[in-house]
C-alpha positions in Angstrom: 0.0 0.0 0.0 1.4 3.7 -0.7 1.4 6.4 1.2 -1.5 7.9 -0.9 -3.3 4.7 -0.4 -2.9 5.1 3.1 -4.1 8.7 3.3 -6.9 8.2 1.2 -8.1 5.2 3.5 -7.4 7.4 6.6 -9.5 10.2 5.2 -12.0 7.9 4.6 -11.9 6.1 8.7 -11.9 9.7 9.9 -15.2 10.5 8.1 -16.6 6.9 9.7 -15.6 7.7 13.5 -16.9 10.9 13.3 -19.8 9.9 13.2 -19.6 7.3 16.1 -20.8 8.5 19.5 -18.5 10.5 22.0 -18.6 7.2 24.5 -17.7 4.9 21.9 -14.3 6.9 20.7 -13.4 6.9 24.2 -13.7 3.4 24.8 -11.7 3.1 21.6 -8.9 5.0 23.1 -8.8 3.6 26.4 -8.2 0.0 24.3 -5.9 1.1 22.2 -4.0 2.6 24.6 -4.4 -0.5 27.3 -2.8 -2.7 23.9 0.3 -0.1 24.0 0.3 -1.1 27.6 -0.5 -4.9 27.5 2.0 -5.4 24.2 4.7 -3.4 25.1 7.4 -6.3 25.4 6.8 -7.3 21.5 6.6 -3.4 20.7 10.3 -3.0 22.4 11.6 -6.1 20.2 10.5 -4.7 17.2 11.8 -1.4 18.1 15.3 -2.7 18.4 15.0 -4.7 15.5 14.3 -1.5 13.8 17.4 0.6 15.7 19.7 -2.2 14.2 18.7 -1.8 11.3 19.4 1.9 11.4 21.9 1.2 12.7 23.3 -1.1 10.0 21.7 1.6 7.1 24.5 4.4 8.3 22.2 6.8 10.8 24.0 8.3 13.1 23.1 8.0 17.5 21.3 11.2 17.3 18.6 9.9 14.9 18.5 6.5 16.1 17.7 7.7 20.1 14.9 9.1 18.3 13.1 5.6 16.9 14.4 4.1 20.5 11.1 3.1 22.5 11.4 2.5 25.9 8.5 1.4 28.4 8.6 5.2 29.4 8.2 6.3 25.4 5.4 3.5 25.4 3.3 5.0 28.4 3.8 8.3 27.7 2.2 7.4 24.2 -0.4 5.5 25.4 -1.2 8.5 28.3 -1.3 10.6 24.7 -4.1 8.7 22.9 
């Protein structure tokens, strides 16, 4: 799938939620962020999968502290949503 694919199917969600009621969002977002929560362990392994790759691709420590997770990253993005 492109990137314009992507967008275009996005667009097209967005349109859907909005029309969904105010208590179903939220309950949503509370599961989404509880599956940040509950799958952080797998999220982290990919994560470093993807730092060594970066790693092996030539980007520099600056960048790659950047795409580093931790469980702190994790629940600061699942407090976010």
């Amino acid at each position: 799938m492109t990137v314009t694919e992507l967008g275009i199917k996005a667009k097209a969600a967005a349109r859907e939620g909005a029309k969904l009621a105010e208590s179903t969002i939220n309950e949503a977002l509370f599961r989404i962020a509880d599956s940040l929560r509950e799958n952080s362990a797998a999220i982290l392994a990919e994560n470093e999968k993807d730092i060594e790759k970066a790693h092996q691709n030539g980007i520099n420590e600056v960048m790659t502290d950047r795409l580093r997770l931790t469980e702190s990253r994790i629940d600061s993005i699942a407090k976010g949503v």
